[in-house]
C-alpha positions in Angstrom: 0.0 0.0 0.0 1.6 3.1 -1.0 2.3 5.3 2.3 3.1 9.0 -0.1 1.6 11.7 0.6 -0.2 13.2 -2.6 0.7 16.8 -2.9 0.3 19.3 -5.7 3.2 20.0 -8.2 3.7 23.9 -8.0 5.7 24.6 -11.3 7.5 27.9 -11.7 6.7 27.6 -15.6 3.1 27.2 -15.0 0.9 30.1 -15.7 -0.6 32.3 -12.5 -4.0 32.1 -13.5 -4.1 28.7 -13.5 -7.6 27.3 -11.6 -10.3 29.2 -13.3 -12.7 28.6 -10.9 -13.4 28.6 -7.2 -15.3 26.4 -5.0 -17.4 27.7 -2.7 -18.6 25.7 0.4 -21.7 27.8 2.0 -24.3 27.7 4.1 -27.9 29.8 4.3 -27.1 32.0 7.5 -30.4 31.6 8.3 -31.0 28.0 8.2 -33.6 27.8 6.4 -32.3 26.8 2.6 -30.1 23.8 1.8 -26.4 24.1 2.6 -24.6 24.0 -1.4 -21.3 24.2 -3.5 -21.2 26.9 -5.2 -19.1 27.7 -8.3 -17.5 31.0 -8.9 -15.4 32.3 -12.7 -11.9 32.7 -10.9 -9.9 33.1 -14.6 -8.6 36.6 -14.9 -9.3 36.9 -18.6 -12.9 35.9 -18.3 -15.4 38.5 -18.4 -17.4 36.7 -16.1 -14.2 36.9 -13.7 -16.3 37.1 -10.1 -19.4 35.8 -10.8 -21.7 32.6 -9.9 -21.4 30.1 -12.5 -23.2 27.1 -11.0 -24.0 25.6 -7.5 -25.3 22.3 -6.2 -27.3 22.1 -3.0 -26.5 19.8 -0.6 -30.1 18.4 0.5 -29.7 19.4 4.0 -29.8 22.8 5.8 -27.6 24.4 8.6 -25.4 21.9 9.0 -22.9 24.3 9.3 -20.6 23.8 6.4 -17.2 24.2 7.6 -13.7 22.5 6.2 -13.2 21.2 2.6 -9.7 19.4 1.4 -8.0 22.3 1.0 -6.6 22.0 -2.8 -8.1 20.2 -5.5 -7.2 16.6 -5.4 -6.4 14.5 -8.7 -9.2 13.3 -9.8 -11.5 16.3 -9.1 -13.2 15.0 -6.0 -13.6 17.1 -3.1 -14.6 16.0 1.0 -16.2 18.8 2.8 -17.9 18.3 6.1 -21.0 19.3 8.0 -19.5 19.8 11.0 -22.6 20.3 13.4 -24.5 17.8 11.2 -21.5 15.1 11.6 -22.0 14.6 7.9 -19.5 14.4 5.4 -20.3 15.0 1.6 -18.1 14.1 -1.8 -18.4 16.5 -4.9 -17.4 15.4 -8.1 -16.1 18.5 -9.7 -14.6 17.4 -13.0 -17.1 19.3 -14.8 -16.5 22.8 -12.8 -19.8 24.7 -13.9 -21.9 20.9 -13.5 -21.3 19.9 -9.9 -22.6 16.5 -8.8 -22.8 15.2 -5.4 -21.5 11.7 -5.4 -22.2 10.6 -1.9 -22.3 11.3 1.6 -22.2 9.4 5.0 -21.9 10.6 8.8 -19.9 8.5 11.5 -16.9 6.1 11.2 -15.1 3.4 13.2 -17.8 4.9 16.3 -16.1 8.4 15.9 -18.4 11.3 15.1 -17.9 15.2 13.9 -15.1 15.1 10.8 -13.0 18.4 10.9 -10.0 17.7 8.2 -9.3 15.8 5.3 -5.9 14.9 3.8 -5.0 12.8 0.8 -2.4 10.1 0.0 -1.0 9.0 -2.8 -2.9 6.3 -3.9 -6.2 8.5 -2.9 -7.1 7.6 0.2 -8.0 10.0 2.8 -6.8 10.2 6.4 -9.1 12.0 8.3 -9.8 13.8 11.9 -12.6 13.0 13.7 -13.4 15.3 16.8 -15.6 13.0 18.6 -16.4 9.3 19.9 -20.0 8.3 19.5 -21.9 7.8 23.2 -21.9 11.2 25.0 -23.9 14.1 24.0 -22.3 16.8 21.4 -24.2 20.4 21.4 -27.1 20.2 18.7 -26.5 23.7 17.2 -23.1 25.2 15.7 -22.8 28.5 14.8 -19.9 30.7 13.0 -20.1 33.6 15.3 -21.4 37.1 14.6 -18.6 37.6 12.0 -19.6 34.3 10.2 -16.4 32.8 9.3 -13.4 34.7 11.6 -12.8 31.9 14.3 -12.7 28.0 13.5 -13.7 27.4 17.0 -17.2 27.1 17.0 -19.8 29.1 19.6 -22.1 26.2 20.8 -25.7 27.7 22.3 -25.1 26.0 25.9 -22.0 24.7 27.3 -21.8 20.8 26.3 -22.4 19.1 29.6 -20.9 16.7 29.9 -17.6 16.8 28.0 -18.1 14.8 24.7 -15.6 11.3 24.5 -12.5 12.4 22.6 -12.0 11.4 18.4 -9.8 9.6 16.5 -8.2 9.6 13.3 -10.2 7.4 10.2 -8.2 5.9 7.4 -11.0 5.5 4.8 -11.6 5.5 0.9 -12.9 8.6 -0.3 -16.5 7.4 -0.1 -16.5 6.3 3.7 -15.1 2.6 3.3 -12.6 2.3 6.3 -9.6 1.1 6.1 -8.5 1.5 9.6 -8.7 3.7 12.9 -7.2 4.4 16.2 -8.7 6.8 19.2 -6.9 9.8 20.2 -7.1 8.9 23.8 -4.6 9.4 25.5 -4.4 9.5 29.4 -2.4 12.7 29.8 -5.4 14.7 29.0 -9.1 14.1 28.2 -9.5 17.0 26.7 -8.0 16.0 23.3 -10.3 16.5 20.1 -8.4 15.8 16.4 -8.3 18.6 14.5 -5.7 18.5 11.9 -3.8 15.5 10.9 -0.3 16.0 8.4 1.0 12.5 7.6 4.9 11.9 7.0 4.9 9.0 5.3 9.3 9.2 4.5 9.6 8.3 8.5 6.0 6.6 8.6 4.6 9.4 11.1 1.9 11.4 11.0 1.0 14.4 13.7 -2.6 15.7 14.7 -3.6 18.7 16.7 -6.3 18.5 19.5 -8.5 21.8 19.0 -11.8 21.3 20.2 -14.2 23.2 17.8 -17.3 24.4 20.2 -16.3 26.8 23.0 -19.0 25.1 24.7 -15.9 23.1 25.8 -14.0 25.4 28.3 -11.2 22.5 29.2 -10.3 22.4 25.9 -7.7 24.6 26.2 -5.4 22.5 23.7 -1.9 23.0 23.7 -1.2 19.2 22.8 0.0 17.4 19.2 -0.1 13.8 18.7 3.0 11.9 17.0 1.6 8.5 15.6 2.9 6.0 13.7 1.4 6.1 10.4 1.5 2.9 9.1 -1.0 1.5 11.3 -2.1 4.3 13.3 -0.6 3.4 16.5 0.2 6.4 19.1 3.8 7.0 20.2 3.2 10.4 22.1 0.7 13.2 23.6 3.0 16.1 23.7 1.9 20.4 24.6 3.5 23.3 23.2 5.6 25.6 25.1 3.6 28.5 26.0 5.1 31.6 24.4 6.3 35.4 25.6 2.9 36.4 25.9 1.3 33.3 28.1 -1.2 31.9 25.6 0.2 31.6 22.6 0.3 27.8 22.5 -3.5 27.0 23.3 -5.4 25.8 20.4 -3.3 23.7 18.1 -4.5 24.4 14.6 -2.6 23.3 11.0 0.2 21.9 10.4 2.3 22.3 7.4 5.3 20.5 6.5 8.9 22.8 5.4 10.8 22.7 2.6 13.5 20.7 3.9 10.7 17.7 4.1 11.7 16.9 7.8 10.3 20.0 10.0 7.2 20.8 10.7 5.2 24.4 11.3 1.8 24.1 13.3 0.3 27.3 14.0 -2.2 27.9 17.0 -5.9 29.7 16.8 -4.5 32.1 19.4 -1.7 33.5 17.0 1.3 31.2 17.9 3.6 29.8 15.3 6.2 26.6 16.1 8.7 24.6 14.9 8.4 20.9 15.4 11.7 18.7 14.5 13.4 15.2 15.5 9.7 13.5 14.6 11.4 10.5 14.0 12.7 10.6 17.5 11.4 9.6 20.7 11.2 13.2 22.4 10.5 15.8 19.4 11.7 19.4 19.6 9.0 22.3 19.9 10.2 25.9 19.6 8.0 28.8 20.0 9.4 30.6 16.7 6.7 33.9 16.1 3.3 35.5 17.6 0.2 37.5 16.0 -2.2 39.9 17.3 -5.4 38.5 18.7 -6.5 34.7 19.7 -8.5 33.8 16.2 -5.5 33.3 13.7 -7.3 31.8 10.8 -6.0 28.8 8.5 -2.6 29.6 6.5 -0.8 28.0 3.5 2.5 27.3 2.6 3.8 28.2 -1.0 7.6 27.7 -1.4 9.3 28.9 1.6 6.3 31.7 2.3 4.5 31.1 4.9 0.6 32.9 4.5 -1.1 34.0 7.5 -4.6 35.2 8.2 -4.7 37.3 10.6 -8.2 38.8 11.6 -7.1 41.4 14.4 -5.1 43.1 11.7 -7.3 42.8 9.2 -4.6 41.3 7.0 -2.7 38.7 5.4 0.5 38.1 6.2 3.5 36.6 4.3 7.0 35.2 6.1 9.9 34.4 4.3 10.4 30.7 6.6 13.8 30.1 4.9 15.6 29.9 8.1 12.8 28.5 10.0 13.6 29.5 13.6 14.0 33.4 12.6 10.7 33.9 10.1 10.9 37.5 9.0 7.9 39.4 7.5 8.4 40.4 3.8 5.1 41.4 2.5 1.2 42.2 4.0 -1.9 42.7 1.9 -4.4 44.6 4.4 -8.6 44.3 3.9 -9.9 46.9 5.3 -10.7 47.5 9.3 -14.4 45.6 8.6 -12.3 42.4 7.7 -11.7 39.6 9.1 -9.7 37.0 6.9 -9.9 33.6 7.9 -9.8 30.8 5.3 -6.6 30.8 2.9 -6.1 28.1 0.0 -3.5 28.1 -3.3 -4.0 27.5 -6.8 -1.8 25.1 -8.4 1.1 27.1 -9.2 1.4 28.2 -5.2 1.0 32.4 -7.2 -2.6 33.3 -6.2 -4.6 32.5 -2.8 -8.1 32.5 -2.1 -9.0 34.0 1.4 -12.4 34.5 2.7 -13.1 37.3 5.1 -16.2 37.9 7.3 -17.0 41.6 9.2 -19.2 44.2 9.0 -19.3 43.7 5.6 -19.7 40.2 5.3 -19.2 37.0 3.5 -16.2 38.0 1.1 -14.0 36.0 -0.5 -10.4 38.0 -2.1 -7.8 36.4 -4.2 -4.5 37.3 -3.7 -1.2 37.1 -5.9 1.7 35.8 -4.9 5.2 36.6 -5.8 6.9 33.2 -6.0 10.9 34.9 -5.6 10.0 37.1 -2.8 6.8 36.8 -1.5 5.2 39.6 -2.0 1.2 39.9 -2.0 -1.0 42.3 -3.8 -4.7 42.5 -4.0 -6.1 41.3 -6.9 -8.4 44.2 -7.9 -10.0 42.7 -10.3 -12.0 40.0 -8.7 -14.7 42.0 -7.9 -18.6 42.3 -8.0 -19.8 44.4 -11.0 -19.9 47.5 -10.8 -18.0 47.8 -7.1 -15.5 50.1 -6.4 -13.3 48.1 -4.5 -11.5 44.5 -4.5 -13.4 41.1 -3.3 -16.7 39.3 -4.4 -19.6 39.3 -1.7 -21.7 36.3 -1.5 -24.8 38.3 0.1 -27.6 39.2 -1.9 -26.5 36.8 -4.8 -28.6 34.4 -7.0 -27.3 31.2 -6.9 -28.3 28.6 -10.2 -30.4 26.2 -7.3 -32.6 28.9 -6.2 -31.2 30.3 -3.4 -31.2 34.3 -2.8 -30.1 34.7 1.0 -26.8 35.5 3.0 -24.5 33.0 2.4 -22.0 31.9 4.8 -18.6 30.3 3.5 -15.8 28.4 4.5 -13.9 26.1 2.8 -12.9 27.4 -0.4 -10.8 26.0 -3.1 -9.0 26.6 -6.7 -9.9 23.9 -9.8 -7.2 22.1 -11.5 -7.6 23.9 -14.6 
């Protein structure tokens, strides 16, 4: 069984507009219309460049659609969960303006509540489930009032008791498991898969523990898991170091592997950033390597040795030359406006333009953002824009959507085609 992890080839000779459309993974904020994928013209020389090309609805409402893969996988099928539904649903998007829904299925191996989704080689899927089946979870999920700029999730009441901690699922793209393992671990109860970056070179793979309903108070989550991959066994419950400011290391979030294929950055939902290293080794090393303003750091990418960072306090995205890991330096910012509140980040193909969706006063936006592959530098694209507006970014309130829906829309994850 082949153990590599499938990644996308970013070629320098590639063109920058490559991925010439966006998928959109939404809800109704009101709860009232089916949840849907909807398609957006993302190719610069397109005069539709901005607007709704097609959309699929899901068949249920306020489920809270929250994380998709986030890039395209091979052969155009795409995971995206229902998080407050426990539902997961797979889009066949090979046909970017005819969507399909080609199934969908809800808990695995007795684990509940998928969060992330991350491919191997051969195409299947290892995935983070937050929950174990058998002790209440809060009935109702909500984004917030700024609709997308936390991925922790406000539940209604606090979740009394505690729910029974996850697991990670090795399954088939459609549900068929292939193995699991529980993330329980004695050291702390408190732990709730949220991320999962397998290393298949040293046959490890690392999760982070971020419990997404506040409901959860204990859940402060400073932990990553080290497992061994190859049959999902777990070696080692480990916190980060907490940082200058005292809190920096609560909420493990994503984890992205470096350059040098052997180091790992995971960055935390209250603006931390580490360095993980000696995974192959019995006692890893964790160093606290940079902080952000606020406590709501939103979901970054990695393109090259740039490091992109949402950062909703500042209203901005931020780009770090990671070159020398332990000293990231700053090298470019793209700022949205004080009502913003970016969140979301995902690449195109060639690693030269990121989508990022952004949720404030003016809500429900979604930017793209180009990328200077040699230095790192991000500027606005000002032409993805709604008719007629005066300024960058394509709102998704108000909008007529090809299924028949005409509300507020709330996104999440959103990604780039192939093509």
């Amino acid at each position: 069984m082949c153990l590599v992890l499938a990644a996308a080839a970013i070629s320098c000779s590639a063109p920058a507009s490559v991925g010439s459309y966006l998928f959109v993974w939404a809800g109704d904020r009101e709860r009232k219309s089916s949840d849907f994928l909807g398609v957006i013209d993302a190719n610069p020389a397109s005069p539709k460049y901005g607007a709704i090309v097609a959309s699929v609805p899901a068949g249920e409402s306020g489920t809270f659609p929250h994380h998709t893969e986030q890039e395209m996988p091979p052969n155009n099928h795409l995971l995206a969960n229902g998080f407050g539904a426990g539902r997961t649903w797979l889009f066949d998007l090979s046909e970017p303006t005819a969507p399909k829904i080609l199934t969908s299925f809800g808990a695995k191996s007795g684990f509940t509540n998928p969060h992330s989704y991350v491919r191997l080689a051969n195409g299947e899927v290892l995935a983070t489930f937050q929950y174990g089946e058998g002790r209440p979870v809060s009935a109702e999920h909500d984004h917030g009032s700024t609709g997308a700029s936390t991925d922790k999730v406000k539940a209604t009441e606090p979740m009394k008791p505690a729910p029974l901690t996850g697991g990670l699922v090795w399954m088939t793209e459609r549900g068929d498991v292939i193995r699991s393992a529980s993330a329980r671990d004695a050291i702390n109860e408190f732990l709730y898969p949220y991320h999962v970056l397998p290393l298949p070179a040293i046959d490890r793979a690392l999760s982070t523990t971020t419990d997404m309903n506040d409901g959860n108070k204990p859940a402060t989550s400073e932990w990553v898991q080290l497992w061994r991959l190859s049959d999902l066994k777990l070696l080692k419950t480990f916190a980060l170091p907490a940082g200058p400011r005292g809190d920096e290391h609560k909420f493990t979030g994503e984890l992205r592997l470096l350059p040098d294929g052997k180091s790992v950055y995971v960055h935390t939902f209250s603006c931390g950033l580490y360095l993980i290293r000696d995974l192959d080794k019995a006692e890893p090393r964790t160093t606290f390597v940079k902080s952000f303003t606020g406590d709501s750091c939103g979901v970054p990418v990695l393109t090259g040795s740039f490091w992109l960072q949402p950062v909703p306090n500042e209203h901005a995205l931020v780009s770090l030359d990671v070159s020398n890991a332990e000293h990231p330096r700053e090298v470019s910012r793209v700022s949205f406006g004080d009502d913003e509140g970016p969140h979301w980040a995902s690449l195109n193909m060639t690693g030269r333009r990121v989508v990022v969706n952004s949720a404030g006063s003016k809500p429900n936006r979604l930017y793209v953002v180009d990328v200077d592959p040699n230095t790192g530098k991000l500027e606005i694209d000002a032409r993805f824009k709604d008719a007629g507006a005066t300024g960058p970014g394509v709102s998704l309130t108000g909008k007529a959507w090809p299924h028949g829906f005409n509300g507020e829309a709330r996104p999440h994850g959103t990604v780039f085609s192939r093509r």
